[in-house]
C-alpha positions as a printed Julia matrix, in Angstrom:
318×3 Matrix{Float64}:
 42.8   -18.07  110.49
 43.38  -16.3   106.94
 39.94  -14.97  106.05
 41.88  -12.55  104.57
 42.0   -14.94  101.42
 38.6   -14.76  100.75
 39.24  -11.49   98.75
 40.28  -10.66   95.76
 41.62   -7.34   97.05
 44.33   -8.76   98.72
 46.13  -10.68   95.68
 46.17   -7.13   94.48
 47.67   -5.36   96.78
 50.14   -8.32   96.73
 50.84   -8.31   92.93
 51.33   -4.44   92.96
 53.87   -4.89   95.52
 55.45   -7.66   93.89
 54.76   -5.4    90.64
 56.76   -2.62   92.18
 59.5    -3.95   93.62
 60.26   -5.45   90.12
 60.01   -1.91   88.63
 62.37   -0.81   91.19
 64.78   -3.61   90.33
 64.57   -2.72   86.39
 65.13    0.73   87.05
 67.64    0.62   89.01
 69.57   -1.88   85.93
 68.77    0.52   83.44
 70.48    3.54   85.45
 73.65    1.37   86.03
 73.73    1.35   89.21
 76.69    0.21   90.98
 75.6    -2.81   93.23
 79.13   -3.2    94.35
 79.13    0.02   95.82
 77.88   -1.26   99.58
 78.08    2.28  100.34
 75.35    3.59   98.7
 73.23    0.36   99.66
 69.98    0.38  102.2
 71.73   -1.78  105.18
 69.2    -5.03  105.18
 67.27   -5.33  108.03
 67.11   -8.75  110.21
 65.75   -9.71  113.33
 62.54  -10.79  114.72
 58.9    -9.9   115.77
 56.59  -10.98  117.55
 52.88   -9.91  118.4
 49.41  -11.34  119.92
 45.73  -10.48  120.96
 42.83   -9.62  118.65
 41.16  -12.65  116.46
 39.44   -9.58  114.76
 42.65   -7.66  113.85
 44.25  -10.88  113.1
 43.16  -11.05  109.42
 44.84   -7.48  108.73
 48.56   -8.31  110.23
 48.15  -11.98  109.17
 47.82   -9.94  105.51
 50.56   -7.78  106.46
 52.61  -10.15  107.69
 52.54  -12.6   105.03
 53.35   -9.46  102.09
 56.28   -8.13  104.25
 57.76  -11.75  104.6
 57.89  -12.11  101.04
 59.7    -8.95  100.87
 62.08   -8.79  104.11
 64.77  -10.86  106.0
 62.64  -10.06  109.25
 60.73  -12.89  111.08
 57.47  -11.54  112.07
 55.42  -14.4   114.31
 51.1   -12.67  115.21
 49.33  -14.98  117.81
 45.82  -14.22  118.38
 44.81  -15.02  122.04
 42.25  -12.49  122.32
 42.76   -8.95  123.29
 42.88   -9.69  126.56
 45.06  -12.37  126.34
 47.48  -10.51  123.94
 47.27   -7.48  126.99
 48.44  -10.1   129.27
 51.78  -11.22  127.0
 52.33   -7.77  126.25
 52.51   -6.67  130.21
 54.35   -9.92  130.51
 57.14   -8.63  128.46
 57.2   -11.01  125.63
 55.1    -9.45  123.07
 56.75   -6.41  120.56
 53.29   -5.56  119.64
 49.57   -6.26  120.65
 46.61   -6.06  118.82
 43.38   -5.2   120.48
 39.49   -4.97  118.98
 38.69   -2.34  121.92
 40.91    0.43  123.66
 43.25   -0.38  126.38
 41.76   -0.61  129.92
 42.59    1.62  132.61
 43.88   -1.49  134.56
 45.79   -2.55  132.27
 47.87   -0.03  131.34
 48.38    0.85  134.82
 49.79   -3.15  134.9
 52.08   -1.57  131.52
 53.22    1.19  133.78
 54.1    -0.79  136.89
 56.33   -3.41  134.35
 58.08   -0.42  132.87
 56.99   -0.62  129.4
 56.25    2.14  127.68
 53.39    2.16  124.57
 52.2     3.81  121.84
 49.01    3.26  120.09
 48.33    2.81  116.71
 44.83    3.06  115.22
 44.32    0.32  112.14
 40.91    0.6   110.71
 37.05    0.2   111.64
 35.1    -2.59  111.83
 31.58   -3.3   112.63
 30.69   -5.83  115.2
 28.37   -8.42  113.3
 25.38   -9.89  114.73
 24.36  -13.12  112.75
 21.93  -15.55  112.01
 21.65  -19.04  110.13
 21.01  -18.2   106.71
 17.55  -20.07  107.13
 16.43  -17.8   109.57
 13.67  -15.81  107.62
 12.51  -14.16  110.73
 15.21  -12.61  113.27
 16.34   -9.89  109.8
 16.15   -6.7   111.93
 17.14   -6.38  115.64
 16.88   -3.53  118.31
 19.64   -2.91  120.81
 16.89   -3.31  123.1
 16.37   -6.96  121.66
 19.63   -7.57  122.01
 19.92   -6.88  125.56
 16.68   -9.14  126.08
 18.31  -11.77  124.06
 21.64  -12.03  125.44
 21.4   -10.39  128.97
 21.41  -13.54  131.44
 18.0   -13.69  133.84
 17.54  -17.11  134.84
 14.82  -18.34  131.76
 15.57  -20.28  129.16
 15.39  -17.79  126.17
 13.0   -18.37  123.14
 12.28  -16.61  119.81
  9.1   -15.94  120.36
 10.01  -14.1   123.75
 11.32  -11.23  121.53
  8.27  -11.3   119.07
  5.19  -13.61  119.25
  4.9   -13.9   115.7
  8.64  -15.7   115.68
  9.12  -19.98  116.33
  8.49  -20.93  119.79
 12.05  -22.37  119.51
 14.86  -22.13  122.2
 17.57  -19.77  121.1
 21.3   -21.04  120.44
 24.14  -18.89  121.32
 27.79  -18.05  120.06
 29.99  -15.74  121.12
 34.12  -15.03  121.28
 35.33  -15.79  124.55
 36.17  -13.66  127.62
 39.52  -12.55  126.53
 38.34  -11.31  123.5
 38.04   -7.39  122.95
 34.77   -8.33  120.56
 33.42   -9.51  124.07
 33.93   -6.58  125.59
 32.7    -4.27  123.77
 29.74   -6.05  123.24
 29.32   -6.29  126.78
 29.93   -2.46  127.17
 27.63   -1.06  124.36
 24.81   -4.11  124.82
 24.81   -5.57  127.99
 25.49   -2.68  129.6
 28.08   -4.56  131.53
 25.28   -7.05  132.84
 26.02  -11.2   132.38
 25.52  -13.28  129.52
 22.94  -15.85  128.74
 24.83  -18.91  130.45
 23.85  -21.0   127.75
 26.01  -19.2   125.55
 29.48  -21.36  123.88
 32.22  -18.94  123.74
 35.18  -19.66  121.74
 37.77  -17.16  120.77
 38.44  -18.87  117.51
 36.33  -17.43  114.92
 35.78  -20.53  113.11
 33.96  -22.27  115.89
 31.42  -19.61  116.08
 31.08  -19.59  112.12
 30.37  -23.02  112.21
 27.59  -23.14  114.9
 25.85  -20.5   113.55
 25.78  -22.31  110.04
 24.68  -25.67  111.79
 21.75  -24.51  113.69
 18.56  -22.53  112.39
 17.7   -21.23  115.65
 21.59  -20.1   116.4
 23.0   -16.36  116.93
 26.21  -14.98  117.02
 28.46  -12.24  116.73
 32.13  -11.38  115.74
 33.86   -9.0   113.26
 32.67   -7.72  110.05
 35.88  -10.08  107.9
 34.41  -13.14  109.23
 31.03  -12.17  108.7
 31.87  -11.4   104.75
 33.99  -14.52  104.47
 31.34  -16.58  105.19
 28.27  -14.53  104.09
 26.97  -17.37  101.86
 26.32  -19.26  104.8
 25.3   -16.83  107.26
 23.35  -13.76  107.34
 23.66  -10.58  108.88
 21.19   -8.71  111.2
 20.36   -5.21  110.49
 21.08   -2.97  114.2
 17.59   -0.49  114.49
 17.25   -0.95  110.73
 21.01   -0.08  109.47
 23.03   -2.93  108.01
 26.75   -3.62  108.17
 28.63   -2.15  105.5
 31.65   -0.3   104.63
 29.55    3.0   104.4
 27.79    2.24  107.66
 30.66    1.36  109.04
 32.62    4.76  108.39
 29.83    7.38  108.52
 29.37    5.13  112.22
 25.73    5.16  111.35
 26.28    1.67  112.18
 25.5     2.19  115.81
 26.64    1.81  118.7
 28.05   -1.46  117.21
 31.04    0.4   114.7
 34.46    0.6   116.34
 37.89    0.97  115.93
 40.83   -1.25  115.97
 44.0    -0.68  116.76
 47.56   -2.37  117.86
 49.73   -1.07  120.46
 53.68   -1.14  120.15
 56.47   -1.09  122.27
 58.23    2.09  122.76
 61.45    0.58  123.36
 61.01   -2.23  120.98
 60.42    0.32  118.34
 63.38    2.54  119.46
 66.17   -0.39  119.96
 65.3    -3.29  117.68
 65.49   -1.98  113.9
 63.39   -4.7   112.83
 60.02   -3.94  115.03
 60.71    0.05  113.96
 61.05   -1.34  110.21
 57.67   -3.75  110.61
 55.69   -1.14  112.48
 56.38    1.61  109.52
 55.65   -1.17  107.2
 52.23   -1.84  109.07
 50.85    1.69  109.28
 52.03    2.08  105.11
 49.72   -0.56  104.03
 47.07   -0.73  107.03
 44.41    1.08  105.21
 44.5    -0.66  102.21
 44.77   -4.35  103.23
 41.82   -3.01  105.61
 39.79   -2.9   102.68
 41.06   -6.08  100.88
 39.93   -8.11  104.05
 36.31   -6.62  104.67
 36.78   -3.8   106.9
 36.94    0.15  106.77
 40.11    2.06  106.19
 40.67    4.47  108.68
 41.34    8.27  106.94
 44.61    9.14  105.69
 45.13   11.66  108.3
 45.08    8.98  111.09
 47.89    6.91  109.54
 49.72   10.44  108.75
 49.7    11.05  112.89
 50.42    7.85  113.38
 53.55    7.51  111.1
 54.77   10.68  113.24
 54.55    9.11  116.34
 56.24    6.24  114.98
 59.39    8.36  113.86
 59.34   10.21  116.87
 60.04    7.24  118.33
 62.88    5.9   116.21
């Protein structure tokens, strides 16, 4: 999924890259500069890449990947299984890279450990975990985390609107959430349910679109998933203000957006970084531009400081 297309932002960044490599080009024909020379050439780098997990980092690398292809020989392949999922491929071995909408678990990096891989990670941006509504829902506008919990905590009744408030429909509430391998999941089981079970009722799907689309089709639906999908589609569906804060890139940052802001990250490879010139060449490429296709796909940049430490553990690495 390419929600990342939805914005303008990102046919910017991709026109000033596009921009500046032509400027480089010119310049470098108006200084004369001996192409022949092989010498004094930057040795092209080939190879491939491959990464999985997060549906909610997916639109940044999808981004990222598409505006390095256009400007490298290296073949860069992102699957998006869910964090979990993309945890599993990466312990397996056949993963460079993993993205993940929540930090690593204990167990699995203990799993990381007993394979012999070694990881670093990388911090990406912020989003903020959106809860929405069908757009002709005039009612459910503002939510508690308390409401939450009493909306999507499982207890054996069938769960109306007018449980939470007795001025709202006596109408049965619809559910959609990602699925169990997603890091979304997680942390909304963490910070929400308090590690307690979901409604049964619930459809989980770790493809965005599916959720997106069941929310849109059904008044008394809610859902929740990452901030991108939420602004991609925000004609459609609307967003739920958290104890009276709404989603938004200032929200977001200040993490007055609480407790549902969070980061995002990807985790690398230590030897895949150090021995395969193209994931080392990818990864640098990745933390470069992070921040700003962050922004052109609807989430928060993280500060420059964080990419900064990050591009020194990435050359430390090298």
């Amino acid at each position: 999924m390419k929600n990342w297309k939805y914005f303008m932002g990102t046919a910017m960044l991709g026109s000033a890259l596009i921009l500046g490599a032509c400027g480089d080009e010119a310049a470098e024909s108006a200084e004369g500069t001996d192409t022949t020379d092989t010498g004094s050439e930057e040795a092209v780098v080939e190879g491939s890449v491959v990464g999985d997990g997060s549906s909610t980092v997916a639109p940044i690398l999808e981004a990222l990947v598409e505006e390095y292809s256009a400007q490298s020989e290296v073949q860069v392949t992102v699957g998006v299984s869910g964090t979990g999922g993309g945890f599993e491929k990466f312990i397996a071995g056949t993963t460079d890279f993993s993205n993940a909408s929540r930090p690593i678990k204990e167990e699995e990096a203990a799993k990381l450990e007993a394979a012999g891989i070694d990881f670093t990670e990388f911090l990406l941006a912020y989003d903020g975990l959106t809860v929405v509504v069908n757009s002709e829902n005039d009612w459910a506008s503002d939510l508690t985390v308390e409401d939450l919990k009493k909306i999507w905590v499982e207890d054996g009744t069938t769960k109306m609107w007018s449980d939470i408030n007795p001025e709202w429909p006596e109408e049965e509430i619809v559910f959609y959430s990602p699925g169990s391998d997603s890091g979304t999941y997680d942390y909304f089981n963490e910070v929400i349910l308090e590690d307690a079970d979901m409604v049964s009722a619930a459809t989980l799907s770790e493809d965005d679109n599916i959720l997106v689309q069941g929310v849109q089709g059904d008044v008394n639906a809610i859902g929740f998933f990452g901030y991108a999908h939420y602004l991609a589609n925000q004609d459609t569906i609307s967003a739920v203000s958290i104890e009276g804060v709404e989603p938004n890139n200032e929200t977001i940052e200040s993490g007055e957006y609480s407790p549902l802001s969070r980061p995002l990250y990807t985790y690398a490879s230590n030897a895949a970084i150090a021995e395969n010139p193209a994931v080392y060449d990818f990864m640098k490429y990745v933390i470069e531009n992070a921040g700003a296709m962050a922004e052109a796909v609807g989430y928060v940049s993280a500060p420059q400081e964080e990419y900064d430490a990050d591009m020194e553990a990435l050359e430390a690495l090298k």
